[in-house]
N, C-alpha and C positions, 0 to 999 in steps of 0.2 A: 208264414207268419210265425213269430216265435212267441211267447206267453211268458213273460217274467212274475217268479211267483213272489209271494209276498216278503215286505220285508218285518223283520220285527225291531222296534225300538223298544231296546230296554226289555221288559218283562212284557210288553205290550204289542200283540202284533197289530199296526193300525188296520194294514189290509188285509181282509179275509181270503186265506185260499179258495180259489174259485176255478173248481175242477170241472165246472159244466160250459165254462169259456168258450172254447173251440167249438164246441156243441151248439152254444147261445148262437155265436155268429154264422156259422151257416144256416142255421132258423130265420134270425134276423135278413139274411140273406134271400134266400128262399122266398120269406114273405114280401122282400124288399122297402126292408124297414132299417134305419139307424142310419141311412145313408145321405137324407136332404130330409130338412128344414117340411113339413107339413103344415098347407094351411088349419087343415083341420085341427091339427093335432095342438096348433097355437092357440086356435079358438077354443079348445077343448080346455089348456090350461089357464084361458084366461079365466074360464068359467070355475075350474077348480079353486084360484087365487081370489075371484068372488064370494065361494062357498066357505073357505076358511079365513079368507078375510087377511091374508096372509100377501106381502109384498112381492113376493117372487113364487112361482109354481111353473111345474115341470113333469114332462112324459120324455123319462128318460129310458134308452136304449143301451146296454152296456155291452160292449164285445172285448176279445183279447185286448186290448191294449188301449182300448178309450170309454169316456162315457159320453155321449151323445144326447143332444139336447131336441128331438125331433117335436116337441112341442115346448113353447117357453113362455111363459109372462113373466117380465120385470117391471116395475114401477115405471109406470107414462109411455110404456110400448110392448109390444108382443116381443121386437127381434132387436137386441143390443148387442154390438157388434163388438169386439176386445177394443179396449183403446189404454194405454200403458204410455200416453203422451205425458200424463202427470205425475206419471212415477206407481199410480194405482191400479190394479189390474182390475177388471170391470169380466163379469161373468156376459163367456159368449157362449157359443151352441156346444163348446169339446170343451172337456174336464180332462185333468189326468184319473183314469183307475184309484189312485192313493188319495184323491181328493172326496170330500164329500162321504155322505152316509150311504148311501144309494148300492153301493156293492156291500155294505153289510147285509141291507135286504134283501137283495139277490141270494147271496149263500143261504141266508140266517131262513128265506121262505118264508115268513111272515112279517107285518108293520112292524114298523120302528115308531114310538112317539117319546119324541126328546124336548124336555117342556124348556130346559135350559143347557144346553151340553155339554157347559161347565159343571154342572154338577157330577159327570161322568169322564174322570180321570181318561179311560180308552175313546172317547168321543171327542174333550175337550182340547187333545194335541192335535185335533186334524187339521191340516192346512186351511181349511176352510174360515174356519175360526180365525185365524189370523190375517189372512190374505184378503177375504170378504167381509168379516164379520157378523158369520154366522153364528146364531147363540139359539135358533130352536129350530128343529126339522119332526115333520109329518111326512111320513111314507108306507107306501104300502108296493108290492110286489104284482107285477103282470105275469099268471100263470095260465098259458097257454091248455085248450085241452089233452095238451100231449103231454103237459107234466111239467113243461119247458119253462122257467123263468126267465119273460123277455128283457129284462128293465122292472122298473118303476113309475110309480104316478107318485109325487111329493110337494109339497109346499115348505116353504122356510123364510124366517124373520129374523130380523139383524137384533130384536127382541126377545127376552122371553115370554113363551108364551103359553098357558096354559091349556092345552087341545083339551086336557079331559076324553072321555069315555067319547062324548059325541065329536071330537074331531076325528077318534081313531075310526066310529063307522063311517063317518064321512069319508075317508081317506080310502078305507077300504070299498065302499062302495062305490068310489070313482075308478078304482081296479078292475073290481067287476064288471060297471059298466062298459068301459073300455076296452077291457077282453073280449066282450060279446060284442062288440064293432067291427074290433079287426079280426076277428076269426070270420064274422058275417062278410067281411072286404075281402077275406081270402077265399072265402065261400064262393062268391058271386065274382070275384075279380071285378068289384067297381073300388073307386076311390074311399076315402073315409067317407 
């Protein structure tokens, strides 16, 4: 596998260097995680997208060279497959690395809460933004107890939206819960 590192636009680097890559994916590996689609893990985000009330949510998996969507709610389904029949790309389980906030949280180790992303110059060029129209993301960071940042748990609205203080412990507290799932799933070797 080779690891393309980030690039910078302008004064701005969009994508954070992400030195613990190589690392992430063989963890991911190991646990046998970022590779298929979990029911659990849909059900999990359907429940997150309930909790912030938010139209899209996700338990994302980040490795060398993609981001992984092993848990998803979108509006009226759990699993929305690419379809670019219209001309409009439609959010499916694989992101590009460059796309999205989600490898900011990974490097950065702590939540991201973006109430509008236009308001932030380094946020508001992301592909997402254009491509989706993304305009607010909630996120928080899955840190393993080995110190390892697996992904993310995150919600996002084609809206702004105001998370406030209580969406960021929401956010975070669906990390935590989470964590203490699949470490219990790696523990015991059962499913979610």
């Amino acid at each position: 596998m080779s690891y393309d590192p980030p690039r910078p636009a302008g004064r701005l680097l969009l994508t954070p260097e992400d030195k613990e890559a190589p690392a992430r994916t063989r963890r991911l590996h190991s646990l046998g995680l970022g590779e298929r689609p979990e029911p659990a893990l849909d059900a999990f985000a359907d429940r997150l997208a309930e909790l912030t009330r938010a139209p899209y949510a996700m338990v994302n998996f980040i490795d060398v060279s993609r981001q992984f969507f092993a848990g998803l709610h979108t509006p009226g389904s759990t699993v929305l497959t690419v379809n670019t029949d219209e001309g409009k790309p439609e959010l499916g389980r694989y992101l590009a690395r460059d796309h999205g906030f989600c490898p900011h949280v990974v490097v950065r180790r702590k939540a991201l809460v973006l109430e509008d992303v236009c308001d932030y110059p380094r946020f508001a060029g992301n592909p997402v933004v254009d491509e989706f129209g993304v305009r607010s993301y909630l996120g928080a960071p899955l840190i393993d107890s080995t110190g390892m940042v697996l992904g993310t748990v995150c919600a996002v609205d084609v809206q702004p939206r105001p998370w406030g203080k209580a969406g960021l412990e929401t956010i975070k507290s669906a990390a935590a819960e989470l964590v203490a799932r699949l470490e219990q799933r790696a523990e015991d070797g059962l499913p979610l």
